[in-house]
C-alpha positions as CSV (number, residue, x, y, z in Angstrom):
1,X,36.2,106.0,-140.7
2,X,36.6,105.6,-144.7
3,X,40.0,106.2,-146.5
4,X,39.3,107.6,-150.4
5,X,41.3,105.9,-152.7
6,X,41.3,108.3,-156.1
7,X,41.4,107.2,-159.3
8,X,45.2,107.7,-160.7
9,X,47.2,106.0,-163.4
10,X,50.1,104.8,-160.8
11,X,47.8,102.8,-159.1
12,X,46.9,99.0,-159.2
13,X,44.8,96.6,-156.5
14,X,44.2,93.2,-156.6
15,X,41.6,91.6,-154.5
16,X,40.0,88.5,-154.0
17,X,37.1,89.3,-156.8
18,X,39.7,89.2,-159.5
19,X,41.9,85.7,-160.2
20,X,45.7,85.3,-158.4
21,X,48.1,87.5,-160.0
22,X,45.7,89.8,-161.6
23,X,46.3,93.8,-161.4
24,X,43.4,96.3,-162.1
25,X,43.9,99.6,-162.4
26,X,42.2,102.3,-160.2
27,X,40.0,103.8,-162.7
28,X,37.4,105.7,-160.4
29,X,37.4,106.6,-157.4
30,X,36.3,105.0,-154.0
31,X,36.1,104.4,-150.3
32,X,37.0,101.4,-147.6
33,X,35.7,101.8,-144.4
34,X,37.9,101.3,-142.1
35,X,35.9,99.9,-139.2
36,X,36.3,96.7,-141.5
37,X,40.1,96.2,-142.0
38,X,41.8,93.1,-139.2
39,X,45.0,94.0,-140.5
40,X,47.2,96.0,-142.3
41,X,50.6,95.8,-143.8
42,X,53.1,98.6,-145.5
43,X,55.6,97.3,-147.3
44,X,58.2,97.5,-150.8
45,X,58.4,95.8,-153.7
46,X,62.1,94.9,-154.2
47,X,62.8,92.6,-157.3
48,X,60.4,93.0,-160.7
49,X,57.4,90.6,-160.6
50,X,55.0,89.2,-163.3
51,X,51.6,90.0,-162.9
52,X,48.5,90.2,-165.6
53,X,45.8,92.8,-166.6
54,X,42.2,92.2,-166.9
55,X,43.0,91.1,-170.7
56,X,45.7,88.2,-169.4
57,X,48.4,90.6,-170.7
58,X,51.5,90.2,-168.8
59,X,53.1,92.9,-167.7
60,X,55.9,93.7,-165.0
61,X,55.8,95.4,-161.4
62,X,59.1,97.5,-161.2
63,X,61.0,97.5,-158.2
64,X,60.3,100.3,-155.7
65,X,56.3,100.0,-156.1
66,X,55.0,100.4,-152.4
67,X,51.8,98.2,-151.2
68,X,49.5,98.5,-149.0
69,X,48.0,95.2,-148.1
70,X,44.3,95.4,-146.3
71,X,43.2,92.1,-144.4
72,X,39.5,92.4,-144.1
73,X,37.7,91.2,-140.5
74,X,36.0,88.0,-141.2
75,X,32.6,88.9,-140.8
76,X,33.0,91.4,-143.6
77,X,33.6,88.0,-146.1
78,X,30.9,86.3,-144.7
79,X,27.7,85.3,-146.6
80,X,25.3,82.3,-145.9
81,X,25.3,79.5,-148.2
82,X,23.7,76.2,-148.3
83,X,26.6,73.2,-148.7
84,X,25.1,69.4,-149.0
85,X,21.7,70.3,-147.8
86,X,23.2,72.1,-145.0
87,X,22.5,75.9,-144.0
88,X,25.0,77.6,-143.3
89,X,27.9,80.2,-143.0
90,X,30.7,80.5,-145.5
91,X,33.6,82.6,-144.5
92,X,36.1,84.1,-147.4
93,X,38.2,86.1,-145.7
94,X,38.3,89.5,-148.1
95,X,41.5,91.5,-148.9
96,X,43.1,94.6,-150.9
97,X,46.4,94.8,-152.0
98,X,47.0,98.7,-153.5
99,X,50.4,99.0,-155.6
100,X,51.6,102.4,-155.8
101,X,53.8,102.2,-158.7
102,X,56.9,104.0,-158.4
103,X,55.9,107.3,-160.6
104,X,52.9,107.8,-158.7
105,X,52.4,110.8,-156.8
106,X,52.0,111.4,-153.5
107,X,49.0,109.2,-152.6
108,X,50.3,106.3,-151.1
109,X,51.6,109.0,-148.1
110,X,48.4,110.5,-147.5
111,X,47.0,107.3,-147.5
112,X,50.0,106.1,-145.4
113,X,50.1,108.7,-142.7
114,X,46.2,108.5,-142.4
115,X,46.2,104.7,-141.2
116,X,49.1,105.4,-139.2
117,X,47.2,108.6,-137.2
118,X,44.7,105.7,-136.1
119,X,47.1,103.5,-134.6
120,X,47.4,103.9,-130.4
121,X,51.1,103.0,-129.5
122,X,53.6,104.7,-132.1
123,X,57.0,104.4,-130.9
């Protein structure tokens, strides 16, 4: 199953193709299957942090911006590589973090409740 992320100017991801502490915005839109995510977490910004665009401008993450945080399965970061003569396979273990800044609208709960419609024991 794929989730569509669309393209919207309230919303940020950082991932491990981009250096620490680096935002890009969604500019297009896309899809993540799924089938690949180990782990998932919902959670709330609750003090401003300092992060930087793709320029090394800082700029500041208000309060209230809501993340979701996708841990990829490692065999999804896995690629082979030869180290010191040696074949082998080299395991980065991929993530997304989304930031739904606080004017953004509406996305990050469609997004929210579609994970959650995949999970087996609610309470």
């Amino acid at each position: 199953m794929f989730i569509k992320i669309r393209k919207n100017c309230g919303i940020y991801m950082e991932h491990n193709g981009v250096e620490k502490r680096t935002l890009v915005p969604v500019t297009s839109n896309f899809l993540i299957n799924l089938s690949h995510v180990a782990e998932v977490s919902f959670y709330t910004i609750k003090e401003a942090k300092q992060r930087f665009d793709l320029d090394h401008h800082e700029f500041t993450v208000p309060p209230h911006t809501r993340v979701i945080h996708l841990q990829m399965s490692y065999l999804y970061g896995s690629y082979k590589e030869t180290l010191n003569g040696n074949k082998g396979r080299l395991v980065d273990r991929c993530y997304y973090k989304l930031y739904f800044m606080p004017e953004e609208m509406g996305q990050y709960e469609t997004l929210r409740q579609q994970i959650e419609s995949l999970i087996i024991n609610q309470d």
